[in-house]
PyMOL Python script that loads the backbone (N, CA, C, O; Angstrom):
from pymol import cmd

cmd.read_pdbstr("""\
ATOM      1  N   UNK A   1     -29.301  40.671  48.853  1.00  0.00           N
ATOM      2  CA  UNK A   1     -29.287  41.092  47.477  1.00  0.00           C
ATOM      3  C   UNK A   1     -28.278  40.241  46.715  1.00  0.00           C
ATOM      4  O   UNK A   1     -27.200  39.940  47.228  1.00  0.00           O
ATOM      5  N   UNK A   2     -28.627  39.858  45.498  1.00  0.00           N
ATOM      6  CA  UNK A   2     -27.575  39.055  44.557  1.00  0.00           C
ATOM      7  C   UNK A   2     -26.379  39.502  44.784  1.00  0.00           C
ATOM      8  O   UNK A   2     -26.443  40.409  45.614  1.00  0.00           O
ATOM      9  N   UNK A   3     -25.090  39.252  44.366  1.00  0.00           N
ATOM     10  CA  UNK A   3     -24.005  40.092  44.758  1.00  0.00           C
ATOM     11  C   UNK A   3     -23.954  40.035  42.798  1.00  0.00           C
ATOM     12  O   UNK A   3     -24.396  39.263  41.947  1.00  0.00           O
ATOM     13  N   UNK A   4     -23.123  41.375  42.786  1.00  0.00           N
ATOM     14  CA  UNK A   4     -22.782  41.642  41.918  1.00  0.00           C
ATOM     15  C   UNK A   4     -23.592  42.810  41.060  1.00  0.00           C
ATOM     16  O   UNK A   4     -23.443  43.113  39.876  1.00  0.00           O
ATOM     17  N   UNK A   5     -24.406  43.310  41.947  1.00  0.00           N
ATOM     18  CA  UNK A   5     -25.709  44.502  41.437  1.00  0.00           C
ATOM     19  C   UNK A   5     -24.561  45.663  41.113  1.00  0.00           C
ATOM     20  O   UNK A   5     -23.975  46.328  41.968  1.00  0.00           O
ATOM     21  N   UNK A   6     -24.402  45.735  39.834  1.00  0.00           N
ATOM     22  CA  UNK A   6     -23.543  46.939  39.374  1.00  0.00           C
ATOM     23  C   UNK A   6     -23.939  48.354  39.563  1.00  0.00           C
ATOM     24  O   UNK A   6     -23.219  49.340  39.403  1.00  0.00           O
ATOM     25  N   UNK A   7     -25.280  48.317  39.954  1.00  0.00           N
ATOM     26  CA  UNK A   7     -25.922  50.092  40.516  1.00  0.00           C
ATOM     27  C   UNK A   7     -25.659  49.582  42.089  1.00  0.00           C
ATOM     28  O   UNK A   7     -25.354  50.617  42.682  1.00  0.00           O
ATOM     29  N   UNK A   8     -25.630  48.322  43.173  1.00  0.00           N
ATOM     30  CA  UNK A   8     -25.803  48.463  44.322  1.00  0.00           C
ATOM     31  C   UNK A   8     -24.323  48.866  44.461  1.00  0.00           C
ATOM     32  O   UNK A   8     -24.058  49.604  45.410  1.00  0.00           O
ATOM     33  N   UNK A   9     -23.306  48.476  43.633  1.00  0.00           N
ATOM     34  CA  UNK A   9     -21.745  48.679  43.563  1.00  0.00           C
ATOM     35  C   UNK A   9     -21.713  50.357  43.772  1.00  0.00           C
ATOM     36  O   UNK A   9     -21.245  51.060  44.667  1.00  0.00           O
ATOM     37  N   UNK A  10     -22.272  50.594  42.802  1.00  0.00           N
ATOM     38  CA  UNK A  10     -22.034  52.193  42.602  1.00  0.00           C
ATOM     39  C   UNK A  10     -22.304  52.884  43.646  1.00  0.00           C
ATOM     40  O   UNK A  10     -21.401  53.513  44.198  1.00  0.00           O
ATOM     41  N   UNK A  11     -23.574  52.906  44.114  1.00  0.00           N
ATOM     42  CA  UNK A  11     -24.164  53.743  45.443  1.00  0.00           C
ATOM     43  C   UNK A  11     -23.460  53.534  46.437  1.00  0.00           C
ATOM     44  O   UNK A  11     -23.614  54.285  47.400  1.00  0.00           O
ATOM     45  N   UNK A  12     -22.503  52.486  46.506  1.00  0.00           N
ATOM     46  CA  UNK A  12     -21.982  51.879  47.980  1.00  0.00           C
ATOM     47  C   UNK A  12     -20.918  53.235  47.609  1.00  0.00           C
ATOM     48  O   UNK A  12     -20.889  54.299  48.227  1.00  0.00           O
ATOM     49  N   UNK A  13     -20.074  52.852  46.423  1.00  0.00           N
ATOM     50  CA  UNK A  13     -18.954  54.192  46.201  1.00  0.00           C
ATOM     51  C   UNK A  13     -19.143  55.375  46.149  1.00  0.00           C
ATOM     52  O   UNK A  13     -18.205  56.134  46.393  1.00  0.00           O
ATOM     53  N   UNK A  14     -20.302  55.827  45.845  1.00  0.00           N
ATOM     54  CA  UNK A  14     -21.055  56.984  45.772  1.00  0.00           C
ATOM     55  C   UNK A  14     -21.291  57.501  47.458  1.00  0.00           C
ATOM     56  O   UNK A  14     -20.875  58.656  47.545  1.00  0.00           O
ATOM     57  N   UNK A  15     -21.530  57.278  48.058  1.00  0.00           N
ATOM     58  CA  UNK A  15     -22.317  57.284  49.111  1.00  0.00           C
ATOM     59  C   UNK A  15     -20.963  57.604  50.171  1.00  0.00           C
ATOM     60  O   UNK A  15     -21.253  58.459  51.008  1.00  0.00           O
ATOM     61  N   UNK A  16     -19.330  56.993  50.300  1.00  0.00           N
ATOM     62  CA  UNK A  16     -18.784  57.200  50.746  1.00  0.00           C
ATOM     63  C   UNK A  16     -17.748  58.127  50.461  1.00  0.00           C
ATOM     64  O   UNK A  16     -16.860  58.449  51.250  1.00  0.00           O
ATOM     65  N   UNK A  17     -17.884  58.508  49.395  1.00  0.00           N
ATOM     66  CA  UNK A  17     -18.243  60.077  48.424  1.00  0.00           C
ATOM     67  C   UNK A  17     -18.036  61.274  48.841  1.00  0.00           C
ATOM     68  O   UNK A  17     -17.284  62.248  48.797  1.00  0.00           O
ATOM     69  N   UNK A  18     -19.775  60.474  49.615  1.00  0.00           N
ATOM     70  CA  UNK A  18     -20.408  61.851  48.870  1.00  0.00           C
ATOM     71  C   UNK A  18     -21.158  62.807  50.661  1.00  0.00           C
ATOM     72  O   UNK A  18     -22.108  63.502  51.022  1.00  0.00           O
ATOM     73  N   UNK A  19     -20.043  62.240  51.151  1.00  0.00           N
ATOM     74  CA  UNK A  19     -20.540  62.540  52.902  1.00  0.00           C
ATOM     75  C   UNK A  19     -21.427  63.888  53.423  1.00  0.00           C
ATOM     76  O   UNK A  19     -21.363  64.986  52.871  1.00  0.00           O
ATOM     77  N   UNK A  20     -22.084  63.642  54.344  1.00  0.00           N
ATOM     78  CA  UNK A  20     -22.777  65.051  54.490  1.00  0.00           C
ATOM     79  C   UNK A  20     -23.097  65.149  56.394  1.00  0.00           C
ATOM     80  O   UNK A  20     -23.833  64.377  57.010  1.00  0.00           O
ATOM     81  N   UNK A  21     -22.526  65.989  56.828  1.00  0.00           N
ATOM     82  CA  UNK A  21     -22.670  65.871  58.469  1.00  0.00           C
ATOM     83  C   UNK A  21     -21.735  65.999  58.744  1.00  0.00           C
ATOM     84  O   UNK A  21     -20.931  66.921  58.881  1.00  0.00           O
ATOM     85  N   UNK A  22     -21.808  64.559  58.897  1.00  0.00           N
ATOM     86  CA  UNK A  22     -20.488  63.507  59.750  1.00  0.00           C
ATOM     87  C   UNK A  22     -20.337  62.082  59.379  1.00  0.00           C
ATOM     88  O   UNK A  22     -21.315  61.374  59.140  1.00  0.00           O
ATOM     89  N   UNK A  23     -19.302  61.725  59.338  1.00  0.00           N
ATOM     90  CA  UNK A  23     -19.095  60.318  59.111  1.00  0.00           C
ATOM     91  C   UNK A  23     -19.940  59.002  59.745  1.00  0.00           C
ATOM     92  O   UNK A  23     -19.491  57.861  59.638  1.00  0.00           O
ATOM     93  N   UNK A  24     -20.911  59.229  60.255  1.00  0.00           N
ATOM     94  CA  UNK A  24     -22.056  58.379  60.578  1.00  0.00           C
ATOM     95  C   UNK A  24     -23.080  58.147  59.952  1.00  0.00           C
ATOM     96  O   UNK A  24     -23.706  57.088  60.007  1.00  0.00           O
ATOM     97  N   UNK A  25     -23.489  59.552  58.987  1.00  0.00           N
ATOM     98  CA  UNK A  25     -24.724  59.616  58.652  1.00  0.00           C
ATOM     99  C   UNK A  25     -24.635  59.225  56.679  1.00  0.00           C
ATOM    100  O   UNK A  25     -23.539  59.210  56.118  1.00  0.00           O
ATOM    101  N   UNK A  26     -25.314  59.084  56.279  1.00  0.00           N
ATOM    102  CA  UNK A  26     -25.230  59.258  54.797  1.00  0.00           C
ATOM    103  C   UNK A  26     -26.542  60.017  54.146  1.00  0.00           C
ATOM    104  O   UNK A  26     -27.472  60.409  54.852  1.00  0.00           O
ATOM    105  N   UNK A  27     -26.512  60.143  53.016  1.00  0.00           N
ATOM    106  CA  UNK A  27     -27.440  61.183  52.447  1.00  0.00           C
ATOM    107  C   UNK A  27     -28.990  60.497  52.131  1.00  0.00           C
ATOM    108  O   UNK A  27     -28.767  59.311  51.889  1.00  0.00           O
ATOM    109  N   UNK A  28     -30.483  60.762  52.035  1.00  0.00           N
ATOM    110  CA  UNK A  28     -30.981  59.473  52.199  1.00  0.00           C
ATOM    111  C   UNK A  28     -31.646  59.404  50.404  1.00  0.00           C
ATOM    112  O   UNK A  28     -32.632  58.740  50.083  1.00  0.00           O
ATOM    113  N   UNK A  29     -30.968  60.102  49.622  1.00  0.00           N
ATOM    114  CA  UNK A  29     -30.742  59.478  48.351  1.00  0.00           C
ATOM    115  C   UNK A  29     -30.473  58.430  48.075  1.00  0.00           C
ATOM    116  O   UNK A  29     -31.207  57.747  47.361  1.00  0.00           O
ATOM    117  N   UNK A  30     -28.920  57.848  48.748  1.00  0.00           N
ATOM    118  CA  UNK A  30     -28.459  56.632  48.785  1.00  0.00           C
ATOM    119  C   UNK A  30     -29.032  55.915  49.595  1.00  0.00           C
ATOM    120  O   UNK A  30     -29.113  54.727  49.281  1.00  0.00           O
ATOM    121  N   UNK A  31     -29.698  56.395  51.059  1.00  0.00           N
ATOM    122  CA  UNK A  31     -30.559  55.180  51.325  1.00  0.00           C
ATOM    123  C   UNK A  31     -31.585  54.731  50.588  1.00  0.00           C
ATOM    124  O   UNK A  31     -31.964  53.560  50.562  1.00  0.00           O
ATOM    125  N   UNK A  32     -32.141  55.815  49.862  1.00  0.00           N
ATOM    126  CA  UNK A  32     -33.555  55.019  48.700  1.00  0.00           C
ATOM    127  C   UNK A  32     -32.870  54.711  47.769  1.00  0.00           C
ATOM    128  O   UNK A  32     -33.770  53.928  47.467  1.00  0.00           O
ATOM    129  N   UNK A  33     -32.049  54.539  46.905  1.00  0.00           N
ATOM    130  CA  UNK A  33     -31.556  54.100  45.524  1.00  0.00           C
ATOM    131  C   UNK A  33     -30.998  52.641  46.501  1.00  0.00           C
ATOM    132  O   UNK A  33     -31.092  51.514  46.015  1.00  0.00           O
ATOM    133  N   UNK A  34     -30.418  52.881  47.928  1.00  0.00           N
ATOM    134  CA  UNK A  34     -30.022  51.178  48.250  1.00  0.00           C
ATOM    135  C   UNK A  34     -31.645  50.361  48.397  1.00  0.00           C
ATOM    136  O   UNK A  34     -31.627  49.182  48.045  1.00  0.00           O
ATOM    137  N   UNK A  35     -32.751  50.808  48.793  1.00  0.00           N
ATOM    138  CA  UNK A  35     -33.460  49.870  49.371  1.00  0.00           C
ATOM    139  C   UNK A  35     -34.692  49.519  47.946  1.00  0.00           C
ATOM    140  O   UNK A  35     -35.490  48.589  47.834  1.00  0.00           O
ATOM    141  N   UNK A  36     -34.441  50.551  47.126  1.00  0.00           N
ATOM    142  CA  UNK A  36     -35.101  49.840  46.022  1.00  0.00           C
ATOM    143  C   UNK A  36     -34.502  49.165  45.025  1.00  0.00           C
ATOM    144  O   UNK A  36     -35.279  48.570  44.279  1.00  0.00           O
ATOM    145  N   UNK A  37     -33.465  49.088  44.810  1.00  0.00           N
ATOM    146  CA  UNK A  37     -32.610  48.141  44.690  1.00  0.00           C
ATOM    147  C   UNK A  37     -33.116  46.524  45.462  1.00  0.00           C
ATOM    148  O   UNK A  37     -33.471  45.450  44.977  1.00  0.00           O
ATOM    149  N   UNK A  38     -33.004  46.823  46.306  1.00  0.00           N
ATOM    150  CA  UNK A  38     -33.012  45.853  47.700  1.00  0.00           C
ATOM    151  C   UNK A  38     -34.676  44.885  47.125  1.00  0.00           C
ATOM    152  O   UNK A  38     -34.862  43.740  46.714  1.00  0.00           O
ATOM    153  N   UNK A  39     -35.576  46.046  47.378  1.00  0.00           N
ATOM    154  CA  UNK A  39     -37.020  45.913  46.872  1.00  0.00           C
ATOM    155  C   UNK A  39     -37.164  45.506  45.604  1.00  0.00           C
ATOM    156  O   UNK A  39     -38.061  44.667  45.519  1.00  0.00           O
ATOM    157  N   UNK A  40     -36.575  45.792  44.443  1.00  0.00           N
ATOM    158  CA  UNK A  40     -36.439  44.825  43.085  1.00  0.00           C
ATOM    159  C   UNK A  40     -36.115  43.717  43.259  1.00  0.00           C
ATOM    160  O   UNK A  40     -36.982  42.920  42.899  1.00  0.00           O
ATOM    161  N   UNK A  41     -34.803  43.065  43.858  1.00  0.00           N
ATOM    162  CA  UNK A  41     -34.132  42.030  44.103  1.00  0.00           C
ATOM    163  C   UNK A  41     -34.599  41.086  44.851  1.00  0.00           C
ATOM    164  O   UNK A  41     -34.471  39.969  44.348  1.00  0.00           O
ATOM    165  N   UNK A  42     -35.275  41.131  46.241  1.00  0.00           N
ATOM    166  CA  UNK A  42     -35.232  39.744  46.955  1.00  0.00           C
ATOM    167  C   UNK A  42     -36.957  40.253  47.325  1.00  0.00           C
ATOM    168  O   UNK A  42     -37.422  39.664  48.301  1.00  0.00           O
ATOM    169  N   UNK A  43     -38.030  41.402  46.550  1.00  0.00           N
ATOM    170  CA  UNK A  43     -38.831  41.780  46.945  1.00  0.00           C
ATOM    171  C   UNK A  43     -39.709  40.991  48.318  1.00  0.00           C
ATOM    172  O   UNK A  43     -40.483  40.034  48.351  1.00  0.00           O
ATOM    173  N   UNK A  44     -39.192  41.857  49.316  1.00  0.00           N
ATOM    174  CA  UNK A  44     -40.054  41.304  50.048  1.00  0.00           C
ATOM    175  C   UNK A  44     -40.835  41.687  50.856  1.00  0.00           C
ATOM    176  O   UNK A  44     -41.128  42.876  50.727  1.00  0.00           O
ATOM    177  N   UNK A  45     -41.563  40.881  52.092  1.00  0.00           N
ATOM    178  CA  UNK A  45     -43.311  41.493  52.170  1.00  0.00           C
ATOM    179  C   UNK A  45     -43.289  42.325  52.838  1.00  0.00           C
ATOM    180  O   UNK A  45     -44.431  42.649  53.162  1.00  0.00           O
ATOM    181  N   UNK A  46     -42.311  43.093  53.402  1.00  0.00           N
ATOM    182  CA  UNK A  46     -42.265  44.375  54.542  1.00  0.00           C
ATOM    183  C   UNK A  46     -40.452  45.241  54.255  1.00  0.00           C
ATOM    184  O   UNK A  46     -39.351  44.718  54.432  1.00  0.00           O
ATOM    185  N   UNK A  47     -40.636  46.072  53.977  1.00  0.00           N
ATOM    186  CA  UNK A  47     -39.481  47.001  53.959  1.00  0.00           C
ATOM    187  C   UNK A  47     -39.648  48.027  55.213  1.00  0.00           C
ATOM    188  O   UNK A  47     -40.757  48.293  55.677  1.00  0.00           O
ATOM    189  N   UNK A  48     -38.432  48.579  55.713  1.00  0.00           N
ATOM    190  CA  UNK A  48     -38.670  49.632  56.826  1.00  0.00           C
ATOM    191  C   UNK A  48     -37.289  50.114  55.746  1.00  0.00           C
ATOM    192  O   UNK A  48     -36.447  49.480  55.110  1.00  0.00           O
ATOM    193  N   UNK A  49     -37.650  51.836  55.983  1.00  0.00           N
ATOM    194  CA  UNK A  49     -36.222  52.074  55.356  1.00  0.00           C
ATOM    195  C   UNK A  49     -36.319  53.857  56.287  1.00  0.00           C
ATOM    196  O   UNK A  49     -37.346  54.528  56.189  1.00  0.00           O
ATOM    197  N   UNK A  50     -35.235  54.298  57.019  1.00  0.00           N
ATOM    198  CA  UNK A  50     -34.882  54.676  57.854  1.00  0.00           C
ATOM    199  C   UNK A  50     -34.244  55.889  57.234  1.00  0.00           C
ATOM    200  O   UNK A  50     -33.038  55.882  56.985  1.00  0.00           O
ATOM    201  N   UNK A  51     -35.490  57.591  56.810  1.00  0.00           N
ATOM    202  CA  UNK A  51     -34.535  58.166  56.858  1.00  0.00           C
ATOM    203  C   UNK A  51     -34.137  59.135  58.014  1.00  0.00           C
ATOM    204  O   UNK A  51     -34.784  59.148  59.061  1.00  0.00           O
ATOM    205  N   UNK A  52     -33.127  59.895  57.819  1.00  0.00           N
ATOM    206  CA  UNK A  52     -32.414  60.472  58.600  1.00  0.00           C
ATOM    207  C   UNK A  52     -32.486  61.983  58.297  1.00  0.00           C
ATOM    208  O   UNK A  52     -32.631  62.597  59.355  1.00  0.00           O
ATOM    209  N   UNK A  53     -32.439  62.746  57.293  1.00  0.00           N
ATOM    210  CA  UNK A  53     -31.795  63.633  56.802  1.00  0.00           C
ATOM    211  C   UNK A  53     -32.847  65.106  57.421  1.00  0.00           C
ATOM    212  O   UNK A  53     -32.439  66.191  57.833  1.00  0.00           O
ATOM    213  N   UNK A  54     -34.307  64.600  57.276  1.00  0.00           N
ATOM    214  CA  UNK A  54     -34.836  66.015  58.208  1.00  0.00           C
ATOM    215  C   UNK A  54     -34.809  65.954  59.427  1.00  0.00           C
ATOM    216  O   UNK A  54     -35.234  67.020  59.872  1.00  0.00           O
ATOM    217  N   UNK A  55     -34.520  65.238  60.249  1.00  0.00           N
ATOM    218  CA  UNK A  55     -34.430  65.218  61.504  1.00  0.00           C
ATOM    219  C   UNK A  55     -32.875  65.477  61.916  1.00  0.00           C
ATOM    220  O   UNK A  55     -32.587  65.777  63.075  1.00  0.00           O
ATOM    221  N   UNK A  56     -32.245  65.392  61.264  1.00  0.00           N
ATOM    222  CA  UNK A  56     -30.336  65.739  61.366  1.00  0.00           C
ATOM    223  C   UNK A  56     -30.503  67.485  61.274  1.00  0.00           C
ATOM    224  O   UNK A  56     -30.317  68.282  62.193  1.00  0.00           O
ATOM    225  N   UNK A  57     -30.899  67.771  59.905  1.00  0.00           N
ATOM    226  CA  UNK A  57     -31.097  69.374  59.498  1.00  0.00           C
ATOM    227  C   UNK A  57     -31.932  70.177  60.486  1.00  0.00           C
ATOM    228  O   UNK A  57     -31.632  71.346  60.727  1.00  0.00           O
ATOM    229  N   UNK A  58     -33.070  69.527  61.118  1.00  0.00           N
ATOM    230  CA  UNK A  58     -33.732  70.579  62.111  1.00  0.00           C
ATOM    231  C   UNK A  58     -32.977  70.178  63.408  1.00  0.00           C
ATOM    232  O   UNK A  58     -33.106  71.094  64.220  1.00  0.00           O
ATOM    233  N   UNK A  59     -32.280  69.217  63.880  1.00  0.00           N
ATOM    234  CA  UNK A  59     -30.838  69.515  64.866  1.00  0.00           C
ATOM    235  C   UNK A  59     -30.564  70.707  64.604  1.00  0.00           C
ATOM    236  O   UNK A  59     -31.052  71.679  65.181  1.00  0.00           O
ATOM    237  N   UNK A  60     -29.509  70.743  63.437  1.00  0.00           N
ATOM    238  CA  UNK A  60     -28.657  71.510  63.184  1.00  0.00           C
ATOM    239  C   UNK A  60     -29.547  73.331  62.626  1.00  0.00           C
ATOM    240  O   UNK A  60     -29.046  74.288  62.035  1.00  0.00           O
ATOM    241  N   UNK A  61     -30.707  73.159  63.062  1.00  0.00           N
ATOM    242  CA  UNK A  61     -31.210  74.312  62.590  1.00  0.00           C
ATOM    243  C   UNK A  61     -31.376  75.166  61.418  1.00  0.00           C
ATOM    244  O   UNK A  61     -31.194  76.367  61.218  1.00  0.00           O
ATOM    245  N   UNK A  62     -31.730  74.297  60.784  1.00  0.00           N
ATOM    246  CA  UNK A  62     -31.147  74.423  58.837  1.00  0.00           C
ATOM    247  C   UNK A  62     -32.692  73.795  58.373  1.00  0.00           C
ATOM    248  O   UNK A  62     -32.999  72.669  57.982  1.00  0.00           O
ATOM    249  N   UNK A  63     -33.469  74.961  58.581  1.00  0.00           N
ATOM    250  CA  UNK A  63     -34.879  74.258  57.903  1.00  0.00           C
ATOM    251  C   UNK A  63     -34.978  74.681  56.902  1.00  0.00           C
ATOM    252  O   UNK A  63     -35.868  74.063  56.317  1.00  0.00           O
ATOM    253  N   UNK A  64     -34.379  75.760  56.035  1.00  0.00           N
ATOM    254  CA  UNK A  64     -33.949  75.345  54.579  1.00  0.00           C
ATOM    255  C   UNK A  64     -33.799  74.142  53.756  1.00  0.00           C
ATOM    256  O   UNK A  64     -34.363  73.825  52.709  1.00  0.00           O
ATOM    257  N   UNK A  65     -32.695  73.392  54.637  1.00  0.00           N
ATOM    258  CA  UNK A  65     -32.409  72.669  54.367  1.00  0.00           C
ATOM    259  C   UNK A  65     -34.031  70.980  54.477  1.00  0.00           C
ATOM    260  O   UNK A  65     -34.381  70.336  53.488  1.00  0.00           O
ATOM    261  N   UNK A  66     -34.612  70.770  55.946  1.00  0.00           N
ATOM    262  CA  UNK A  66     -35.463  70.279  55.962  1.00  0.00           C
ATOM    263  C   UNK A  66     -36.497  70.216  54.915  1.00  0.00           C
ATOM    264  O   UNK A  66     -36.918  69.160  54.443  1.00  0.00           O
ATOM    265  N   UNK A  67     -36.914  71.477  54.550  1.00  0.00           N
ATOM    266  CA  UNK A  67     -38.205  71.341  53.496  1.00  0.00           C
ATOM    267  C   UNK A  67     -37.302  70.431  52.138  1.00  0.00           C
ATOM    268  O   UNK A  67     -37.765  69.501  51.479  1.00  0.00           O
ATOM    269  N   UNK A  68     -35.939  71.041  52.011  1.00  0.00           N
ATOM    270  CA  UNK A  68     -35.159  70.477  50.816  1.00  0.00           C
ATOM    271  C   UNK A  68     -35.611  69.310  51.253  1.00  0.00           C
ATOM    272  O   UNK A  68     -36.631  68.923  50.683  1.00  0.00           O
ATOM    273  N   UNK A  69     -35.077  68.469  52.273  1.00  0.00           N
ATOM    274  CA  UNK A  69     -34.914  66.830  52.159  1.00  0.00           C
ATOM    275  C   UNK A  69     -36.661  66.457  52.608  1.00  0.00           C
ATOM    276  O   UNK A  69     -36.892  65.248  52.617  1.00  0.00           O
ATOM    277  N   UNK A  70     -37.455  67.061  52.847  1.00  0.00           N
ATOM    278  CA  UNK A  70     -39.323  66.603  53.099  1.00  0.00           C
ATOM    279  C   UNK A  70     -39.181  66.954  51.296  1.00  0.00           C
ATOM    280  O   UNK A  70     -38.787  65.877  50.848  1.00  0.00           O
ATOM    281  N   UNK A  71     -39.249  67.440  50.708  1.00  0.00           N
ATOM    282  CA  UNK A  71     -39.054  67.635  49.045  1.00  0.00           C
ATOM    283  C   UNK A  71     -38.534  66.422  48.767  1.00  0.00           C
ATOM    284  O   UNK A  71     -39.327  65.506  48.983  1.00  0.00           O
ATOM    285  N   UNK A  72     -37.631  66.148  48.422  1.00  0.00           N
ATOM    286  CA  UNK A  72     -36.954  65.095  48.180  1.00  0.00           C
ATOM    287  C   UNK A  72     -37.573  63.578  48.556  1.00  0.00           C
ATOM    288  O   UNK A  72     -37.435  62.637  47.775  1.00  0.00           O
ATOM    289  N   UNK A  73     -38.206  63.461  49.721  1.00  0.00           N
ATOM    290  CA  UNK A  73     -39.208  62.340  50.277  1.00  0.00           C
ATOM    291  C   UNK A  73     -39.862  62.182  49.705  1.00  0.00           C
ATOM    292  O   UNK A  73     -39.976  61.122  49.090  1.00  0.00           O
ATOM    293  N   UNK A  74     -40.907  63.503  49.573  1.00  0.00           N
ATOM    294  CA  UNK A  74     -42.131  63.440  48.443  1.00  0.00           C
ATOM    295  C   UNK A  74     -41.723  62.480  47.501  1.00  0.00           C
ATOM    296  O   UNK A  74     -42.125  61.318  47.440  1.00  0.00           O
ATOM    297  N   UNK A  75     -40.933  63.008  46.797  1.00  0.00           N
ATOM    298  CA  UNK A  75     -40.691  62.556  45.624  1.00  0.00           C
ATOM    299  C   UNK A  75     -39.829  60.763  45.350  1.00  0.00           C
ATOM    300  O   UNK A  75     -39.824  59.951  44.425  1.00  0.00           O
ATOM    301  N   UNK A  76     -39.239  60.829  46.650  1.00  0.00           N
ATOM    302  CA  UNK A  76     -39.274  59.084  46.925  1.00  0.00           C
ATOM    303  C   UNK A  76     -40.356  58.254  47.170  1.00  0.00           C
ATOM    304  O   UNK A  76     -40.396  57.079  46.807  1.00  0.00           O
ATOM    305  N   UNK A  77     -41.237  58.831  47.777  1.00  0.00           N
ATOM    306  CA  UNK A  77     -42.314  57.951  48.195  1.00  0.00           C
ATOM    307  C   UNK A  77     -42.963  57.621  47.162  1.00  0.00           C
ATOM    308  O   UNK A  77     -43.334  56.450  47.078  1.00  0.00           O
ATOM    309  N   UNK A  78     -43.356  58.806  45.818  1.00  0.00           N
ATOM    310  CA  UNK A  78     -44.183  58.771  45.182  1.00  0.00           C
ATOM    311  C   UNK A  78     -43.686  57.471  44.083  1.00  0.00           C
ATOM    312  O   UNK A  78     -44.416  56.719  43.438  1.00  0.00           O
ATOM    313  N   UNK A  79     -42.124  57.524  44.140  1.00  0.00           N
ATOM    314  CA  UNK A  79     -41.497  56.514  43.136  1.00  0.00           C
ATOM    315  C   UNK A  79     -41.947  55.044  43.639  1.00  0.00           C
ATOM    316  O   UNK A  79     -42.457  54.176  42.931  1.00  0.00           O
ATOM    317  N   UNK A  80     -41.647  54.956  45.022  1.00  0.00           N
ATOM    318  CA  UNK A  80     -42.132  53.994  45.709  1.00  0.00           C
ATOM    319  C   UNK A  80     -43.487  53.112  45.728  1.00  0.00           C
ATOM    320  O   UNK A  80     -43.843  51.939  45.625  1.00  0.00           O
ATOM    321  N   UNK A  81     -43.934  54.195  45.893  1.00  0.00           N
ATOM    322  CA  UNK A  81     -45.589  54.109  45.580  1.00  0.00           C
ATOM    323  C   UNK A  81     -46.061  53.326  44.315  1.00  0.00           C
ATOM    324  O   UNK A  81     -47.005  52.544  44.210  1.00  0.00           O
ATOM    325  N   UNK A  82     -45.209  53.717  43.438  1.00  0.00           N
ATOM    326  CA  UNK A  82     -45.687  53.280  42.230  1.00  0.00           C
ATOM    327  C   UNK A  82     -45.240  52.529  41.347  1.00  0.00           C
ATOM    328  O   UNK A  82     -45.904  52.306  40.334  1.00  0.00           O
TER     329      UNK A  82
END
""", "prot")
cmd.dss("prot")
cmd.show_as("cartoon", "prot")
cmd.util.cbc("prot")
cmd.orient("prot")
C-alpha cells in the first residue's frame, strides 16, 4: 500500500485501541476497513482476507455474540461485493 494512507494510519491506531479477546486477535472491522483499503490501492487479482471473530466467539461460547459478528460479515461482503 502507498505509505502515507491517512485512513490506513488511523485503523492501525484504532485497532490497537480498540482490543477484544486477547492481545493476538483484533476486531474484523479493522481487518475489512485494512483490506479494502489494501483493495483500492494496489487492486489486485486475488485478495484472501482472514476473519476471525465468529469462530473466537463460538470458542468462547458467546453465540450472541457470533450471529453479531455473521451480521456484521453480511454486511462486509455486501460492501465488497459491490
Amino acid at each position: 500500500m502507498p505509505a502515507g494512507n491517512p485512513r490506513v494510519a488511523e485503523l492501525n491506531k484504532l485497532q490497537v485501541q480498540a482490543r477484544y479477546m486477547d492481545d493476538s486477535a483484533r476486531h474484523d472491522a479493522f481487518t475489512f476497513g485494512l483490506a479494502m483499503e489494501y483493495l483500492k490501492s494496489v487492486q489486485p487479482r486475488v485478495l484472501f482476507i482472514a476473519f476471525d471473530e465468529t469462530d473466537d466467539w463460538a470458542h468462547a461460547r458467546r453465540y450472541d455474540q457470533v450471529l453479531r459478528s455473521i451480521q456484521f460479515l453480511d454486511g462486509a461482503l455486501r460492501e465488497l461485493w459491490t
